[in-house]
MDAnalysis code that builds the backbone (N, CA, C; Angstrom):
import MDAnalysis as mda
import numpy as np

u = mda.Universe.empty(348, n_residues=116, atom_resindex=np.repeat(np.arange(116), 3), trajectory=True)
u.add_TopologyAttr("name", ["N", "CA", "C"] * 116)
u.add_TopologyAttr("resid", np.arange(1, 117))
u.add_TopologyAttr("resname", ["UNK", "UNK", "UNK", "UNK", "UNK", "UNK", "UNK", "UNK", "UNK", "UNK", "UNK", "UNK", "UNK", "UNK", "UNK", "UNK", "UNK", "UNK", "UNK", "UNK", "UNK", "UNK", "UNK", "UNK", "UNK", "UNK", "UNK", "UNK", "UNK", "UNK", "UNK", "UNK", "UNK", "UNK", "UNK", "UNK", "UNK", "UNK", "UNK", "UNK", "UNK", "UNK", "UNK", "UNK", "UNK", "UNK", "UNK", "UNK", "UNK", "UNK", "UNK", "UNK", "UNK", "UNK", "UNK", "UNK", "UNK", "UNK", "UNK", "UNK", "UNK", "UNK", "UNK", "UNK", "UNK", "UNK", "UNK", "UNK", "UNK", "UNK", "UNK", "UNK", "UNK", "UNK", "UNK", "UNK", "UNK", "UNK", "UNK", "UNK", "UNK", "UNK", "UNK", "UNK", "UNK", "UNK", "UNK", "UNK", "UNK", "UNK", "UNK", "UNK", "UNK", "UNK", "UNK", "UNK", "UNK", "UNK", "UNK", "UNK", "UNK", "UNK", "UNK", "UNK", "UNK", "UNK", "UNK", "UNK", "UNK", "UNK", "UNK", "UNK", "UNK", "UNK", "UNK", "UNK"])
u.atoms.positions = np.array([
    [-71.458, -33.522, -13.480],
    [-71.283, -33.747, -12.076],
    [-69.794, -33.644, -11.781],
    [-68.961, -33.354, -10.691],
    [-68.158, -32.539, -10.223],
    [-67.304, -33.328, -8.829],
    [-67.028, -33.379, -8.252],
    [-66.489, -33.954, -7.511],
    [-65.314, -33.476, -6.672],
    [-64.744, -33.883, -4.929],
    [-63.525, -33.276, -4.686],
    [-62.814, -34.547, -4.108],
    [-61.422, -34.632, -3.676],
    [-60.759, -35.772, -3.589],
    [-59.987, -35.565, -2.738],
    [-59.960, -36.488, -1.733],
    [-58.195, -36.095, -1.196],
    [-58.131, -37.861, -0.507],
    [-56.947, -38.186, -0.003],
    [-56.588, -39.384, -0.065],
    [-57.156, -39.957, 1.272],
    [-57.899, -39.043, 1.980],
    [-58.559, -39.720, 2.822],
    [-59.963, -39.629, 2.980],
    [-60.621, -38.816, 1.488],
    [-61.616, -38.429, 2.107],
    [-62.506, -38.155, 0.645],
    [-63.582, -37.719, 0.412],
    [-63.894, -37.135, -0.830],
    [-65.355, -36.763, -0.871],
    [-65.569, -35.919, -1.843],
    [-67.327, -35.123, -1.825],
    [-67.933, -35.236, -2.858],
    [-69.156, -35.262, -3.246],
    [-69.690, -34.638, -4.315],
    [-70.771, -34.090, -3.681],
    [-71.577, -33.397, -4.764],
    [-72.715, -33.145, -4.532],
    [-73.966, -33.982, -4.407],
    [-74.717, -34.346, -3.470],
    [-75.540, -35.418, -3.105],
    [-76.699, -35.049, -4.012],
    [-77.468, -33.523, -4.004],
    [-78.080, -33.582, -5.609],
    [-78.136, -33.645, -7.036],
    [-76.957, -33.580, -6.900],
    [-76.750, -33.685, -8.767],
    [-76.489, -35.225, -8.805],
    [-75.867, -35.844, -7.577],
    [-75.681, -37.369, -7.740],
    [-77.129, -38.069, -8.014],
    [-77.231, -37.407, -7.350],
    [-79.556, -38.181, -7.162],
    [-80.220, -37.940, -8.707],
    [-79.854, -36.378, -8.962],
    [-80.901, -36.308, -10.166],
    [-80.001, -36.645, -11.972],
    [-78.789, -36.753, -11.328],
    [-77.966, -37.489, -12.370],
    [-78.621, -39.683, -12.295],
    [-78.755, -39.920, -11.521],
    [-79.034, -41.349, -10.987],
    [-80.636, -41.297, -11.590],
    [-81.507, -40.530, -11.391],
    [-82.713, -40.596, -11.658],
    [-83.049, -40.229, -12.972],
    [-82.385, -39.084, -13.985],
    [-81.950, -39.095, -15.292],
    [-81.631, -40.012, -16.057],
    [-81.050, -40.698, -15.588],
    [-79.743, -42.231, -15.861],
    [-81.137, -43.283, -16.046],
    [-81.914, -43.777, -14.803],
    [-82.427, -44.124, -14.634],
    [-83.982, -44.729, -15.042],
    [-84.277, -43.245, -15.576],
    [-85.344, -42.907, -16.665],
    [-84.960, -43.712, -18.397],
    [-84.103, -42.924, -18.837],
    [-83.254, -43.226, -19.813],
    [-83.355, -44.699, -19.759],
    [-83.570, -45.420, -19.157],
    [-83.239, -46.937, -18.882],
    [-84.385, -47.593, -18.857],
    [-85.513, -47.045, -18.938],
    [-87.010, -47.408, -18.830],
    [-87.638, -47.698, -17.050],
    [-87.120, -46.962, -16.135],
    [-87.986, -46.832, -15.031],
    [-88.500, -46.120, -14.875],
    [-89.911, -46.176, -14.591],
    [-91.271, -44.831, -14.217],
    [-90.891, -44.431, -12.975],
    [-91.155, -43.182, -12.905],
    [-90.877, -42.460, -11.329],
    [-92.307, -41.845, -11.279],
    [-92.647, -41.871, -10.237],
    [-93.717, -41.331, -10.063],
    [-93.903, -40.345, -8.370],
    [-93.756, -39.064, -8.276],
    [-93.610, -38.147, -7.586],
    [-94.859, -38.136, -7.082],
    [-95.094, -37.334, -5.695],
    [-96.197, -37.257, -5.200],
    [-97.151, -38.500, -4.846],
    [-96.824, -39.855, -4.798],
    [-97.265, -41.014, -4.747],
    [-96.904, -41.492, -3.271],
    [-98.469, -41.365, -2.603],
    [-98.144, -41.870, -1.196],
    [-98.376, -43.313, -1.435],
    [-97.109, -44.735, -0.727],
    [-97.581, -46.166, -0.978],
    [-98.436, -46.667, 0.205],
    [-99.420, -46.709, 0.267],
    [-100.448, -47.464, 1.140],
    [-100.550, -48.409, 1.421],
    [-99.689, -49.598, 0.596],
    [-99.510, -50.857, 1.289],
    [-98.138, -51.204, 0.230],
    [-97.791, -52.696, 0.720],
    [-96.638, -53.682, -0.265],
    [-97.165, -54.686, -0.318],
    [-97.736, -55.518, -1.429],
    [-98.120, -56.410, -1.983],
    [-97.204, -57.799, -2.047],
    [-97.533, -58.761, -0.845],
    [-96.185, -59.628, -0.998],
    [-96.491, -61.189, -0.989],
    [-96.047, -61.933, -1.948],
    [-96.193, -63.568, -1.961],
    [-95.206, -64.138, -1.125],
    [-95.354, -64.446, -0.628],
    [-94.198, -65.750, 0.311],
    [-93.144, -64.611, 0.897],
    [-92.029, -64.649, 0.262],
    [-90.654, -63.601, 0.369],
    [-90.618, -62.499, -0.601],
    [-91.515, -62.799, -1.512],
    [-91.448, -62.075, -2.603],
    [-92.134, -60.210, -2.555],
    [-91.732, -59.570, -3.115],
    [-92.491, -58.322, -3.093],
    [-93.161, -58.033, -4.736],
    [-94.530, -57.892, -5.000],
    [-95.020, -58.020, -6.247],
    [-95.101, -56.465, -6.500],
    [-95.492, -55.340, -5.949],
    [-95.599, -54.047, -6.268],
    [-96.515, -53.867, -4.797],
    [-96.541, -52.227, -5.300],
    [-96.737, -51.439, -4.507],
    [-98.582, -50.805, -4.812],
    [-99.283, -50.345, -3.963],
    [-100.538, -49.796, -3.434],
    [-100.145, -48.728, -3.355],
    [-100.470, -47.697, -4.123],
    [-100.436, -46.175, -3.771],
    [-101.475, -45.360, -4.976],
    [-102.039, -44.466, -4.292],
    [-103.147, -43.568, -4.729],
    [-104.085, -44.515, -5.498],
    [-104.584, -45.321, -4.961],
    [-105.822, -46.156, -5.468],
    [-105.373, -46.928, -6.802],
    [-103.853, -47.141, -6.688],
    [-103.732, -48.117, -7.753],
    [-102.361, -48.924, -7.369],
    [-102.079, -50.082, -8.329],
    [-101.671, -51.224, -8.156],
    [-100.503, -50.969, -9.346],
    [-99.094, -50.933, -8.006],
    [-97.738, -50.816, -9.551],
    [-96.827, -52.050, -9.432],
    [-97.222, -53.133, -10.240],
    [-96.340, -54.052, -9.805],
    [-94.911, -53.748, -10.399],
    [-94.163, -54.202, -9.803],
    [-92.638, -54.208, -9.667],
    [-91.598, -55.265, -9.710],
    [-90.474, -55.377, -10.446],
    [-89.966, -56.340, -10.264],
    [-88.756, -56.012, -9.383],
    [-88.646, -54.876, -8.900],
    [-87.753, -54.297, -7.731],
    [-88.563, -52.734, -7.276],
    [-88.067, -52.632, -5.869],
    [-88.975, -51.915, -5.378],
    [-87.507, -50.993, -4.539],
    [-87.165, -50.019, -4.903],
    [-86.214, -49.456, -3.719],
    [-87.015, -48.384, -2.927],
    [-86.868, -48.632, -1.525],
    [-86.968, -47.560, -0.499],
    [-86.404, -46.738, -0.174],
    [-87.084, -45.688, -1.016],
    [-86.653, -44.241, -0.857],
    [-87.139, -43.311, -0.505],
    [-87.920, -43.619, 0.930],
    [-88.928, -43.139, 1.370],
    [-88.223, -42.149, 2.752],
    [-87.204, -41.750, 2.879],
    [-86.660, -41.313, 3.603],
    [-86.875, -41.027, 4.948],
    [-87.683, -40.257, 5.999],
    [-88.105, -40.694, 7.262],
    [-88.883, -41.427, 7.311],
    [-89.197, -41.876, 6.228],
    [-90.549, -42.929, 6.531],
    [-90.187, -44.106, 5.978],
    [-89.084, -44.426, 5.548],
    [-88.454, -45.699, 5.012],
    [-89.096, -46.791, 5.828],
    [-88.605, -46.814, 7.404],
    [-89.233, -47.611, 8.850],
    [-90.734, -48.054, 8.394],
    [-91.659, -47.109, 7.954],
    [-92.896, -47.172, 7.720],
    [-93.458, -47.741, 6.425],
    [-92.130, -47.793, 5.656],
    [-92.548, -48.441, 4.308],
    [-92.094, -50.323, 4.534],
    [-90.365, -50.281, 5.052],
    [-90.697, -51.237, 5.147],
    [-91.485, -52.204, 6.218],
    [-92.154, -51.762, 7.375],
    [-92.570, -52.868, 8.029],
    [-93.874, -53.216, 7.407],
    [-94.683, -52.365, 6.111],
    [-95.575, -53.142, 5.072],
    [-94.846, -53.998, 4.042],
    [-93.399, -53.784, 4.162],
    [-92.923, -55.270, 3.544],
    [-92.712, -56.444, 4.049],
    [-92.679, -55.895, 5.395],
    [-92.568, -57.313, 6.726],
    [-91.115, -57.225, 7.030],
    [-90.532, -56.175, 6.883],
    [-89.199, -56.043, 7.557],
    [-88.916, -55.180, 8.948],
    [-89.080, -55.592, 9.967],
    [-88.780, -54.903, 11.699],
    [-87.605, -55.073, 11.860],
    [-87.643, -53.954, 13.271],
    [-86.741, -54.280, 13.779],
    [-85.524, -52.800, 13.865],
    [-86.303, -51.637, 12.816],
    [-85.185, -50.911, 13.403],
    [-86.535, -49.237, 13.216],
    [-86.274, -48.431, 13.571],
    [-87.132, -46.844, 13.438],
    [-86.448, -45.762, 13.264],
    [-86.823, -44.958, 12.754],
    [-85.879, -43.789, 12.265],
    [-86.367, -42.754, 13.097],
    [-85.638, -42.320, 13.524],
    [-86.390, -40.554, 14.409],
    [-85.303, -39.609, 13.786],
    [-86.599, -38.903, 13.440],
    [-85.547, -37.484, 12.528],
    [-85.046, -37.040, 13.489],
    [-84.055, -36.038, 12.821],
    [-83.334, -35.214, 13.722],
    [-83.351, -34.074, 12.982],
    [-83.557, -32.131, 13.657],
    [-83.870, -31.426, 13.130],
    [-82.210, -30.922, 12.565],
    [-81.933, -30.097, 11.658],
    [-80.688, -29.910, 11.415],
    [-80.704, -28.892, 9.788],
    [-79.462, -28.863, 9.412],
    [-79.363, -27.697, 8.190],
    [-78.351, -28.303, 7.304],
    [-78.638, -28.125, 6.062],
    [-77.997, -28.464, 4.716],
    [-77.686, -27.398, 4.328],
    [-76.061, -26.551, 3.938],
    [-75.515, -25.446, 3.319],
    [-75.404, -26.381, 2.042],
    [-76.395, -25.653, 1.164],
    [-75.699, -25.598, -0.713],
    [-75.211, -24.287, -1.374],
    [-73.700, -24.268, -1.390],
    [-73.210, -23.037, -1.495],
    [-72.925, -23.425, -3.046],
    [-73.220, -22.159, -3.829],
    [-73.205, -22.433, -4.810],
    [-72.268, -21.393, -5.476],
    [-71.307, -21.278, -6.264],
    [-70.082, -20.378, -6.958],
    [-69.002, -20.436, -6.250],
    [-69.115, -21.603, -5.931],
    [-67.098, -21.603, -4.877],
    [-66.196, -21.406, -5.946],
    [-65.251, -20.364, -5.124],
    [-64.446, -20.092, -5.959],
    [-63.232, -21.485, -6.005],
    [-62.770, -21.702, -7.713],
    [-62.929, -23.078, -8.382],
    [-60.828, -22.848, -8.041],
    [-60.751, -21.818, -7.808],
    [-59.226, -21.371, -7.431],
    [-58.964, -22.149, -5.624],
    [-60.081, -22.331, -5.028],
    [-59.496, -22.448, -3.806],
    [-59.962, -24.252, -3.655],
    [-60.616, -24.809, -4.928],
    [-60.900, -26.362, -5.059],
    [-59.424, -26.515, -5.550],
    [-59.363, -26.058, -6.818],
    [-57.383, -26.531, -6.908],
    [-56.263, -26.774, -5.963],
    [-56.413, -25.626, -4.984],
    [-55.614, -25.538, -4.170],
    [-55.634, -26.573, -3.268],
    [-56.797, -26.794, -2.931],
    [-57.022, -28.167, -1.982],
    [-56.831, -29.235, -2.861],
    [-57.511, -29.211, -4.060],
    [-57.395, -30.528, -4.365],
    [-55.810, -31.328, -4.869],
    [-54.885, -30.200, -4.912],
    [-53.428, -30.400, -5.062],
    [-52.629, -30.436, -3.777],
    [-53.214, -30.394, -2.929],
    [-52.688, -30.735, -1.425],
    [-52.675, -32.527, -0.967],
    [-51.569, -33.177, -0.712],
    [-51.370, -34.505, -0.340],
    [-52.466, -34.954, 1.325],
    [-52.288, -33.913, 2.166],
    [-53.015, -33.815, 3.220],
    [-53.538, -32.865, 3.826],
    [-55.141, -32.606, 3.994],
    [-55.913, -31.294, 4.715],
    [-56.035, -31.697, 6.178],
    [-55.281, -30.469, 6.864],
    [-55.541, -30.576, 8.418],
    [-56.662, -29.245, 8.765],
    [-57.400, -29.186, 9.995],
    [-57.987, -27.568, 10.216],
    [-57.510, -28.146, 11.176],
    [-57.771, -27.116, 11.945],
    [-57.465, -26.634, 13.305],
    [-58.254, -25.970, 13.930],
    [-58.878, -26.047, 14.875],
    [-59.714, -25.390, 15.812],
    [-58.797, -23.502, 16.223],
])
């Protein structure tokens, strides 16, 4: 994983961060399970015990929501309101072979201005 820097600001790549995190993650003994719609959240008092999805029961001793437009929809089966997500339509550029001559150049610069 790769990264760019400048003193006010900085990037990486948001997929290699994710599937570096979920690699990591695995390695560590957490099941991922893809394609798993959750149908309900299973909850004692404050507590969250696992999750309801595809006709079975995954209890959990942490549960992260990573349900992305539907986060809103996951948690108010945890009993959390109060806020809704409305997508917004839009575009992700993944440019891939930047030339690694014009990352130096920036990345040895103290301050990047553009200009309209």
């Amino acid at each position: 994983m790769a990264a760019l820097w400048a003193p006010t600001a900085g990037q990486i790549s948001p997929w290699d961060a994710v599937f570096a995190l979920i690699e990591n993650s695995i390695t560590n003994g957490v099941k991922l399970h893809l394609a798993t719609e959750v149908k309900g959240v299973r909850i004692r008092g404050k507590r969250v015990l696992g999750l309801e999805a595809n006709g079975s029961f995954f209890e959990a001793d942490w549960v992260i929501n990573a349900a992305g437009s539907y986060a809103d929809k996951i948690a108010r089966m945890a009993g959390v309101d109060g806020y809704n997500i409305k997508p917004r339509k839009g575009e992700y550029l993944y440019l891939i072979g930047m030339n690694l001559k014009l990352i130096g150049y920036f990345s040895q610069r103290q301050h990047l201005s553009l200009k309209a």
